[in-house]
C-alpha positions as CSV (number, residue, x, y, z in Angstrom):
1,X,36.7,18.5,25.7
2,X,34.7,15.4,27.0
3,X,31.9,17.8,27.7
4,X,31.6,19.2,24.5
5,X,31.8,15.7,23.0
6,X,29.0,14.7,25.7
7,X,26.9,17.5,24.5
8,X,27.3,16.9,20.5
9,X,26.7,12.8,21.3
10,X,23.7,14.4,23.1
11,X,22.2,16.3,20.2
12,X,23.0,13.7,17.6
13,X,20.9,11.3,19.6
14,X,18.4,14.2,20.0
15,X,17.7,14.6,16.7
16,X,17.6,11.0,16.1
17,X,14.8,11.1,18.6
18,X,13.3,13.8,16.2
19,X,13.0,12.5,13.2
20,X,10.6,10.3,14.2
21,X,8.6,12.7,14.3
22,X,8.6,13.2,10.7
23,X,6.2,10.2,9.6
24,X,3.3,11.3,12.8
25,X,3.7,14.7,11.3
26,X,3.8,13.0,7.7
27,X,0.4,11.0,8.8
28,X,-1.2,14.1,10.3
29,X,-0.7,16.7,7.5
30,X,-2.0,13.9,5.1
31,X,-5.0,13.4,6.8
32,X,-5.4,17.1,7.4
33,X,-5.6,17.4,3.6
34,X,-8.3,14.8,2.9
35,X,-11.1,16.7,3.5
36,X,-10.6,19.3,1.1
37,X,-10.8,16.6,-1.2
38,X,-14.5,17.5,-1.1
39,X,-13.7,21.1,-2.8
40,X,-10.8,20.2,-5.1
41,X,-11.2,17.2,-6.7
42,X,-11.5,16.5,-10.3
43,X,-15.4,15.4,-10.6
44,X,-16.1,19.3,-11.7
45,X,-14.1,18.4,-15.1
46,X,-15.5,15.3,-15.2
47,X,-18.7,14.7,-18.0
48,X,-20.2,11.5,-19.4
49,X,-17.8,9.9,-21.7
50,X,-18.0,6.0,-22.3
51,X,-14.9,5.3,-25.1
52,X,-14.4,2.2,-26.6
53,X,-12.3,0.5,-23.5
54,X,-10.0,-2.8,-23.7
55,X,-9.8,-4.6,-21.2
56,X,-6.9,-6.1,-20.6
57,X,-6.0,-9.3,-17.9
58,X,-2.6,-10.5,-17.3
59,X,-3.0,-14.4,-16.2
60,X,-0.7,-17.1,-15.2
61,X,-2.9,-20.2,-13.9
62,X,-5.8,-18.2,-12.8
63,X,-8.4,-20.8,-13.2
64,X,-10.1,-20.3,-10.0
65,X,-10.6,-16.7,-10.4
66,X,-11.3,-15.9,-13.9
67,X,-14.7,-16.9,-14.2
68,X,-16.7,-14.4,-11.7
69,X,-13.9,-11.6,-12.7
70,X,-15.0,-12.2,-16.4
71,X,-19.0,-12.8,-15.6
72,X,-19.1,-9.2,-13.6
73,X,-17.2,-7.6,-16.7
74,X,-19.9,-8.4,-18.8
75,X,-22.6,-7.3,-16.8
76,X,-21.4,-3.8,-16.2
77,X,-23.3,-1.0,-16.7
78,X,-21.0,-0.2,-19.3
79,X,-22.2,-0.5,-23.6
80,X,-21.2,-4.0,-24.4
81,X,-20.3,-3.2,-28.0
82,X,-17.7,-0.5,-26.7
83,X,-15.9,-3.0,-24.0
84,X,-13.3,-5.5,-25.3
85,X,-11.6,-8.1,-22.9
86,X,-8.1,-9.6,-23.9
87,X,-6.9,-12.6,-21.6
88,X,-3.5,-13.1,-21.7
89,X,-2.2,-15.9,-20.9
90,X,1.0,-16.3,-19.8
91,X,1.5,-20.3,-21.0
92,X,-1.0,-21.2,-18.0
93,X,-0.5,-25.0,-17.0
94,X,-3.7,-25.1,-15.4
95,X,-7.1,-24.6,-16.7
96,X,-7.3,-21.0,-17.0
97,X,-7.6,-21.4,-21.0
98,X,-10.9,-23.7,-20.6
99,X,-11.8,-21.0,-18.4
100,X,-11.7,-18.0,-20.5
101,X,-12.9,-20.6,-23.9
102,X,-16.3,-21.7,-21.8
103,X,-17.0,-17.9,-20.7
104,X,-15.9,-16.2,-24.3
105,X,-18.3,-19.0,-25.7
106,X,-21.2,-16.9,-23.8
107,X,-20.1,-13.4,-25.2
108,X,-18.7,-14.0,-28.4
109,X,-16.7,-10.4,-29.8
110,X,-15.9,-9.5,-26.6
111,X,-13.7,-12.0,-24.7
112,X,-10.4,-13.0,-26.4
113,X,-7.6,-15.4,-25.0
114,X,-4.4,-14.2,-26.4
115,X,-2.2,-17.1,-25.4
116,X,1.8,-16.9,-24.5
117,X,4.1,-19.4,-25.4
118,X,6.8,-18.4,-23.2
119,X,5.7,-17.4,-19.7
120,X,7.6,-16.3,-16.6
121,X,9.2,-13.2,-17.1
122,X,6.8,-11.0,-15.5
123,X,3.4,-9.3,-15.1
124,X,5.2,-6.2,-17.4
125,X,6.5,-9.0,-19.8
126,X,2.5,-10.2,-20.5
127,X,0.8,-6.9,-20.4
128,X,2.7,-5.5,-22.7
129,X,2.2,-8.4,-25.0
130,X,-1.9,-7.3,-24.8
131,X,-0.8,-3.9,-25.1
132,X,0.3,-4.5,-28.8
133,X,-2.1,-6.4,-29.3
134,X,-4.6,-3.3,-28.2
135,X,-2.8,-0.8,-30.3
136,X,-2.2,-3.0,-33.5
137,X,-5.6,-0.9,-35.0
138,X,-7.7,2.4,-34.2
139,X,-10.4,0.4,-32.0
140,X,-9.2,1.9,-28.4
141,X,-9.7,4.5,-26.7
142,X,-9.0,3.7,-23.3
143,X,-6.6,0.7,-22.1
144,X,-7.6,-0.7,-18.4
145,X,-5.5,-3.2,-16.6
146,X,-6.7,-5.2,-14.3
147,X,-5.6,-8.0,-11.9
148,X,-7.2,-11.5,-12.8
149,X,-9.1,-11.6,-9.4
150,X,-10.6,-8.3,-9.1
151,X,-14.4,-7.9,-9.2
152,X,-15.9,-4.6,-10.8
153,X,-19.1,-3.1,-9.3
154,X,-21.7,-2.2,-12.1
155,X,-21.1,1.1,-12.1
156,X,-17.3,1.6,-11.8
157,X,-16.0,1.6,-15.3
158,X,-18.4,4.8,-16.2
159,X,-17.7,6.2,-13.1
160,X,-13.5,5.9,-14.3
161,X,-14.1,6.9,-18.0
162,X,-15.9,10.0,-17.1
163,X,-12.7,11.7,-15.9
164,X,-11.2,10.9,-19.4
165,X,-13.7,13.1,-21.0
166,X,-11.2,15.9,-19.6
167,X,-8.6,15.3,-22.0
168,X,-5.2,16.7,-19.1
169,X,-6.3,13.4,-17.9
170,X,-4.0,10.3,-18.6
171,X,-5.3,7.8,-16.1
172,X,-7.6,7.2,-13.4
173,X,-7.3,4.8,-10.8
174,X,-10.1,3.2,-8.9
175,X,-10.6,2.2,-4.9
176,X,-9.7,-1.6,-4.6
177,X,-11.6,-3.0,-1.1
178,X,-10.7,-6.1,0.1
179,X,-13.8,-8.1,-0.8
180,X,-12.8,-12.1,0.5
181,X,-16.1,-13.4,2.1
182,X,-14.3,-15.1,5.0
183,X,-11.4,-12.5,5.2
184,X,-8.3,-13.9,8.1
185,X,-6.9,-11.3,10.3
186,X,-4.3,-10.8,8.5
187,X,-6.9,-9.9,5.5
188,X,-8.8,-7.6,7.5
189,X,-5.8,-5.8,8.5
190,X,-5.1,-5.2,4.9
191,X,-8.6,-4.4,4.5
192,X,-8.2,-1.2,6.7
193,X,-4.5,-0.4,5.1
194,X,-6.5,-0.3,1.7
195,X,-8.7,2.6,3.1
196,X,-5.3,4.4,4.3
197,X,-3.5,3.8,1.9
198,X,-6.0,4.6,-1.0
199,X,-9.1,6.0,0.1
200,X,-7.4,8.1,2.5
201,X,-3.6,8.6,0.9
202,X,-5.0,9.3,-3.0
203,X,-8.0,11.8,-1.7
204,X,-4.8,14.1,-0.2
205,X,-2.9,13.6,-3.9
206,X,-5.9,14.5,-5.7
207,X,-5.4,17.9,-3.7
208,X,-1.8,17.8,-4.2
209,X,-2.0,17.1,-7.6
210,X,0.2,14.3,-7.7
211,X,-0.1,10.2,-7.1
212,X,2.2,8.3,-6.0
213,X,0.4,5.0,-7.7
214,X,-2.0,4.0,-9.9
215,X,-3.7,1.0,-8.6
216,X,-2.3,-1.7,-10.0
217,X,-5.6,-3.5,-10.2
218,X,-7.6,-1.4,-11.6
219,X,-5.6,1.9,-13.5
220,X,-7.4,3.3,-16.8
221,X,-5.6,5.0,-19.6
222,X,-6.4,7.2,-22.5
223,X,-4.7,5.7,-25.5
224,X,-2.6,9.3,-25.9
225,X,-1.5,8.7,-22.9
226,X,0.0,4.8,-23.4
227,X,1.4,5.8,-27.1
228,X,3.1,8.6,-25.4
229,X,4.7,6.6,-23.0
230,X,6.1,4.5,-25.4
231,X,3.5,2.5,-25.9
232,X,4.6,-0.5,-23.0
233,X,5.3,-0.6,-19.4
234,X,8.1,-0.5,-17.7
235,X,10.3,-4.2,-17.8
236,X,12.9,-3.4,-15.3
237,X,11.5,-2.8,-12.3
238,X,9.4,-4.2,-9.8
239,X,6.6,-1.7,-9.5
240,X,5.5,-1.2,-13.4
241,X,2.1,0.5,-12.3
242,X,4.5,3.0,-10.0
243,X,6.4,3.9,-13.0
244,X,3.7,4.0,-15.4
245,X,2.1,6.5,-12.9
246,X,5.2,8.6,-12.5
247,X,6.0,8.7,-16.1
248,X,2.6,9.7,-17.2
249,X,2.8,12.7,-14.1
250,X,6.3,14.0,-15.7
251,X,4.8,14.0,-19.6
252,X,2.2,16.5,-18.5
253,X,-0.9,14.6,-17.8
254,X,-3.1,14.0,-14.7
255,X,-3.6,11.0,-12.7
256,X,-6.9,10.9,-10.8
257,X,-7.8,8.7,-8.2
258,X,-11.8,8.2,-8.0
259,X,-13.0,6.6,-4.5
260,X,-16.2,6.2,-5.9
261,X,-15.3,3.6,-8.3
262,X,-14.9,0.9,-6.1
263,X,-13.8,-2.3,-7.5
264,X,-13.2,-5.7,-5.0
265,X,-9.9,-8.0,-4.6
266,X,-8.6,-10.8,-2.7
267,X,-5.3,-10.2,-0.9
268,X,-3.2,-12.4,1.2
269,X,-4.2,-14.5,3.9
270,X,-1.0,-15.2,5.8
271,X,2.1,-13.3,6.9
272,X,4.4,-15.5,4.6
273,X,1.8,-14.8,1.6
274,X,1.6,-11.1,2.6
275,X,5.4,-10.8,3.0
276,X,6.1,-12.2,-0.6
277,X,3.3,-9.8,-2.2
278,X,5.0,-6.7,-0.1
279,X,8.3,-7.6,-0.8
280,X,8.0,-6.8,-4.5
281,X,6.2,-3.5,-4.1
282,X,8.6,-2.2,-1.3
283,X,11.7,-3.1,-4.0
284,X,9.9,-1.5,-6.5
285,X,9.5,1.5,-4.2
286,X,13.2,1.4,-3.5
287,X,13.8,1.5,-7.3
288,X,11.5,4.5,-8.1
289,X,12.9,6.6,-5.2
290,X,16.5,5.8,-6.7
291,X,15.4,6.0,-10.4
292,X,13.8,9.5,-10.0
293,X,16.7,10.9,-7.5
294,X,16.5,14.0,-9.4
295,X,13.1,14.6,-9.5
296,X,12.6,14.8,-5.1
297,X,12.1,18.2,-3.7
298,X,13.0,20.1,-7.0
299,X,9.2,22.4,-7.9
300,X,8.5,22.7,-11.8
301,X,5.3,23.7,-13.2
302,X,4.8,20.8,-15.5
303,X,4.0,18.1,-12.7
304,X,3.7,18.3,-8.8
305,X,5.8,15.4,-8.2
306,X,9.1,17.4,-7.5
307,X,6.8,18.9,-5.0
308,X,8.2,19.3,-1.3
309,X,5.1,18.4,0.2
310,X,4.7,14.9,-2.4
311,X,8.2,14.2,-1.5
312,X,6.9,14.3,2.2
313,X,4.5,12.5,2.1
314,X,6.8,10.0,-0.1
315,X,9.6,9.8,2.0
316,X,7.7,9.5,5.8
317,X,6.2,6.1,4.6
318,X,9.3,4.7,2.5
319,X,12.1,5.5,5.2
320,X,9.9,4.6,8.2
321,X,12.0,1.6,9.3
322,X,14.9,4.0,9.6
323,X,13.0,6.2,11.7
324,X,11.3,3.5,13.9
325,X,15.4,2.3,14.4
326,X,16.5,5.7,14.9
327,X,14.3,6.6,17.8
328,X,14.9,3.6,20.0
329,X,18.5,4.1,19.2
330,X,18.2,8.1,19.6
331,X,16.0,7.0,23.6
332,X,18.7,4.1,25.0
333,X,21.5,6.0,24.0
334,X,19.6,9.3,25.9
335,X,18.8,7.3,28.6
336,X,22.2,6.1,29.3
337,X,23.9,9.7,29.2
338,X,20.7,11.7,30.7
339,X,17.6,9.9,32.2
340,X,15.7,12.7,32.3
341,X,16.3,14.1,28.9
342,X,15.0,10.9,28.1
343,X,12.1,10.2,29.5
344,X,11.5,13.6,28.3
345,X,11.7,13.1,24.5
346,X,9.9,9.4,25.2
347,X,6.9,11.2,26.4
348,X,6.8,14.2,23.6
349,X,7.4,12.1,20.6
350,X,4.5,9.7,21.7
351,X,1.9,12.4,22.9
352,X,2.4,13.2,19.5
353,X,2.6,9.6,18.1
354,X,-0.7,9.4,20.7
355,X,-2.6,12.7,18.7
356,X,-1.6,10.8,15.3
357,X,-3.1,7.4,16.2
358,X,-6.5,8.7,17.3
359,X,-7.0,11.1,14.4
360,X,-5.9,8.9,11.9
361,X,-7.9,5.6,12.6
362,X,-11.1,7.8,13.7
363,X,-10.7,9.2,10.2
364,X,-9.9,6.1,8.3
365,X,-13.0,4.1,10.2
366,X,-15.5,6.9,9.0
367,X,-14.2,7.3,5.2
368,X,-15.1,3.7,4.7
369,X,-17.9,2.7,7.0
370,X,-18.3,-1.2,5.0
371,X,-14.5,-1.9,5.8
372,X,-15.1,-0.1,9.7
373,X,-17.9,-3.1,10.2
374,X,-15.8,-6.1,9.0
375,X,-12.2,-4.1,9.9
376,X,-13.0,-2.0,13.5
377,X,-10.6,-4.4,15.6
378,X,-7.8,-4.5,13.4
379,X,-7.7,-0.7,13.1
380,X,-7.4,-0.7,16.6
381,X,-4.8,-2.7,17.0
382,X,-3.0,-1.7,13.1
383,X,0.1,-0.6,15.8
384,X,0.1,-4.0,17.9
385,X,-0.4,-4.7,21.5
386,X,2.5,-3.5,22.5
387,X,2.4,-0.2,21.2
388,X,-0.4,0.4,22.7
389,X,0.9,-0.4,25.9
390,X,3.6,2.1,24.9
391,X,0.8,4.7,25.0
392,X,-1.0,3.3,28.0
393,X,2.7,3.9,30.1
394,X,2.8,7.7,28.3
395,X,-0.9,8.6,29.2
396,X,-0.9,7.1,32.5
397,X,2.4,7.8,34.1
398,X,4.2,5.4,36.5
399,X,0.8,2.5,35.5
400,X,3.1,-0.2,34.3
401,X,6.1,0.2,36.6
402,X,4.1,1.7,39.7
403,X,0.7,1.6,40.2
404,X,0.0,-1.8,38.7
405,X,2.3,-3.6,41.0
406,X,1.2,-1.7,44.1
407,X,-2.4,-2.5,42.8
408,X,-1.0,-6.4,43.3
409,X,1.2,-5.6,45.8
410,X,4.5,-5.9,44.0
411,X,7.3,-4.0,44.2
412,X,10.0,-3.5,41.8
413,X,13.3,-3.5,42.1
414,X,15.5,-0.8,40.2
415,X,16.9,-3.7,37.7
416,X,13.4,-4.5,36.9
417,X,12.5,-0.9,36.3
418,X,15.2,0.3,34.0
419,X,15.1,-3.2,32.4
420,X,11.3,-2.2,31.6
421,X,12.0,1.3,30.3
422,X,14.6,-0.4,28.1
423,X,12.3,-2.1,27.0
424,X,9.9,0.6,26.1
425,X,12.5,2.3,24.6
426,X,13.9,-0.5,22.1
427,X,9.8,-2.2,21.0
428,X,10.2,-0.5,17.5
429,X,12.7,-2.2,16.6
430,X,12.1,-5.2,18.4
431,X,8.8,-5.1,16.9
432,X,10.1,-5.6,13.6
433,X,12.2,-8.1,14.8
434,X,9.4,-10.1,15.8
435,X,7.3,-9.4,12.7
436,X,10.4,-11.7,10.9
437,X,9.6,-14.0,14.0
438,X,5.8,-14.8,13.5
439,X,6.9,-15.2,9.3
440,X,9.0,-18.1,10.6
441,X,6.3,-19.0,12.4
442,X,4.1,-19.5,10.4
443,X,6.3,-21.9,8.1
444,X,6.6,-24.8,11.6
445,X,3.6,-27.0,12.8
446,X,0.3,-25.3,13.9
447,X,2.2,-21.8,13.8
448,X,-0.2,-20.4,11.4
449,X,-2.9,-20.7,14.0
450,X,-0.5,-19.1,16.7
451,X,0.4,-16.2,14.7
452,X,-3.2,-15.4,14.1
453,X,-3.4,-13.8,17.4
454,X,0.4,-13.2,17.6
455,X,-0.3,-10.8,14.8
456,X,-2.2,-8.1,17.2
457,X,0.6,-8.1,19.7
458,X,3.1,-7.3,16.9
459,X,0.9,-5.7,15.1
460,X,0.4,-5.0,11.4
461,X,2.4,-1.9,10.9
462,X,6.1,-3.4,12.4
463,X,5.3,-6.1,9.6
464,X,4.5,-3.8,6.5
465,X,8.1,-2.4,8.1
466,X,9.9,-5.1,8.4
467,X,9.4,-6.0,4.9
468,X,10.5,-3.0,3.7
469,X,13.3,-3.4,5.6
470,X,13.7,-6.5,4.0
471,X,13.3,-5.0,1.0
472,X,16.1,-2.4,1.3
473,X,18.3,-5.5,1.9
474,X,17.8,-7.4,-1.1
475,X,17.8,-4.5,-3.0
476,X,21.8,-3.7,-1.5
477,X,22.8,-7.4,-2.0
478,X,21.3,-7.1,-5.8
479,X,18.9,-9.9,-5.3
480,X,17.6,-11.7,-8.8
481,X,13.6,-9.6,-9.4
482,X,11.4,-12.1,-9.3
483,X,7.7,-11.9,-10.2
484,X,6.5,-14.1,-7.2
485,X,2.6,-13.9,-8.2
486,X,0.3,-13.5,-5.4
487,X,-1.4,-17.2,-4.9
488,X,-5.7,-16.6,-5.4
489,X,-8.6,-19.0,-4.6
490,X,-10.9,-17.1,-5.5
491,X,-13.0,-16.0,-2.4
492,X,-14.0,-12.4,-3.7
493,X,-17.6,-11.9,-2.5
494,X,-18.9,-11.4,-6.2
């Protein structure tokens, strides 16, 4: 009896080994896809179309970023008698409505400041406030939503509006780069996740045929496709531009995401400001997975979202925290019954973890070369120092625990040894761990400078995973949703 119960203890922590598997298999099969991108994307049903397009950008003291976002605007390559730009202003206290006044002063018609009395529900709350505004008479044809701070290149609103011209279309999103001129690590990191997550991630759901997000920065619509969504965006959840996305993929329509329209944005510069941006999106994740429960895994020919391979892709990113836990759970515990079973499934699951890592940032470095230049180091170290060293002990057998100390003539002790492989064994959770760490940091005296290089020991990933592991937690205590906005000083290199 206490063999049997040895063996099913055994494969329980087995599998949990396993399943970590599923986001390096998750991250191989997506980049796998990206280069049919070239042969199945939607530019053959794309023509030139330039509708009349309203602009619309939500604001909330915005002062220091308005002015270049509204100057570049006007100076697409884009007919100025069919582009309208509403400000709204969600009852600024600063001088964001001097701002907009001096600038609409230049282009009368085409800049308006529609002013909120009541601000502070929410970026939904004041979009949809310009959305009514939009559809109050037949003008429109297209609705895009942008963030105050983003800069557009010349030619990326044509390059958006020609997918319209296929009228399956519903919305179109564009490639936001990090653009700051004097980006911080942690904006270069996030800089390189941009090309990942979008100009990587979005090729593959072109070829899907499903997206996961509209860019919440820069996402166009036909105006069929807002009436028939009801006409507003979503109010009770976190991730609005998720939802818009989802609900225009279950009425019917297509989403398309164009890397070729490239637009610029300033992201966060520090953990704490980074952590506070992600925390929202990874709640709003949480909410989508649980709002469209039955949507996952079940195929219908109206959409590709119930896809298996969407749900995937979906599911390998959103539950990676669990999967980080479970394999340094599914190793110590394998360790402790059967060493070599262990060191077994350490050594397959990071040859494979290994295969993933080189494929994917040799990839991600060539599909945006301007982000590789500023970015290279970062996507080096995206996984942190000391998963790298991870690697270093699975590629080199015995270097950490053998041939290093013999190299300085050391000599380790069994305690040391299995207190090392423990070690080994527990970093991805322990990285996340310290990713909390360096956000506490960063709050105390000088720690902002420390946890500038701190950062690449973590590493970027365990923090985008520690948040959503913070996220997942407020979400189960029923935290109040607040729209904690993103703070900007407007360092876009216009």
């Amino acid at each position: 009896m206490v063999d049997i119960l040895r063996d099913v203890l055994v494969a329980l922590l087995v599998a949990c080994v396993a399943m970590a598997l599923i986001p390096v298999v998750g991250g191989i099969v997506l980049y796998g896809i990206v280069p049919f991108h070239a042969v199945r994307s939607h530019l053959r049903r794309a023509g030139a179309y330039l509708p009349r397009v309203v602009v619309l950008i939500p604001a909330w003291n915005e002062a220091p970023v308005l002015t270049a976002s509204l100057e570049r605007l006007m100076a697409l390559e884009y007919p100025p008698d069919r582009l309208r730009v509403f400000v709204i202003d969600d009852a600024s206290t600063d001088d964001t409505p001097a701002v907009v006044g001096a600038v609409a002063e230049r282009f009368p018609g085409q800049i308006v400041h529609l002013r909120r009395e009541q601000g502070g529900q929410g970026k939904a709350h004041t979009l949809n406030h310009g959305i009514r505004r939009a559809l109050a008479d037949d003008w429109m044809e297209a609705l895009l939503i942008m963030d105050a701070d983003v800069v557009y290149r010349p030619d990326s609103l044509r390059r958006m509006t020609r997918h319209l011209a296929d009228p399956r279309v519903g919305a179109v999103s564009a490639y936001i780069r990090e653009g700051s001129r004097r980006p911080s690590a942690v904006t270069r990191f996030i800089g390189y996740e941009y090309v990942t997550g979008q100009a990587a991630a979005r090729r593959a759901e072109n070829v899907v045929g499903a997206m996961d997000c509209l860019a919440g920065g820069a996402q166009l619509h036909s105006r069929v496709n807002i009436e028939a969504i009801g006409g507003q965006v979503d109010t009770s959840t976190l991730a609005e531009d998720t939802m818009t996305t989802f609900m225009t993929q279950l009425d019917g329509r297509l989403v398309v995401f164009d890397p070729s329209a490239v637009v610029l944005a300033e992201e966060p510069d520090s953990v704490t400001g980074l952590w506070k941006q992600r925390l929202r999106w990874g709640r709003g994740n949480v909410q989508i997975s649980s709002r469209f429960r039955r949507m996952w895994f079940r195929p219908t020919r109206q959409h590709r979202l119930g896809s298996f391979l969407f749900g995937f892709m979906w599911f390998a990113i959103y539950l990676l925290p669990f999967f980080m836990t479970a394999a340094s759970v599914g190793l110590i515990g394998l360790f402790l019954l059967d060493e070599l079973l262990a060191t077994w499934m350490f050594q397959a699951l990071w040859w494979a973890a290994i295969t993933a890592y080189v494929f994917i940032t040799a990839t991600t470095l060539m599909l945006d070369r301007e982000t590789a230049r500023r970015s290279w180091l970062e996507a080096l170290m995206f996984p942190g120092l000391g998963f790298l060293i991870i690697m270093a002990a699975v590629f080199v057998p015995g270097l950490w625990d053998e041939r290093i100390p013999a190299a300085l003539d050391l000599q380790l002790g069994p305690v040391a040894v299995t207190a090392w492989t423990l070690l080994l064994y527990a970093w991805p959770v322990l990285s996340m761990v310290c990713a909390w760490g360096l956000k506490q940091l960063e709050r105390a005296p000088g720690g902002r400078r420390a946890v500038r290089f701190l950062i690449y020991l973590v590493g970027y990933g365990p923090v985008l995973c520690a948040v959503s592991a913070d996220a997942y937690l407020k979400e189960w205590q029923g935290a109040a949703q607040v729209w904690d906005k993103t703070e900007k000083k407007g360092t876009v290199a216009a």
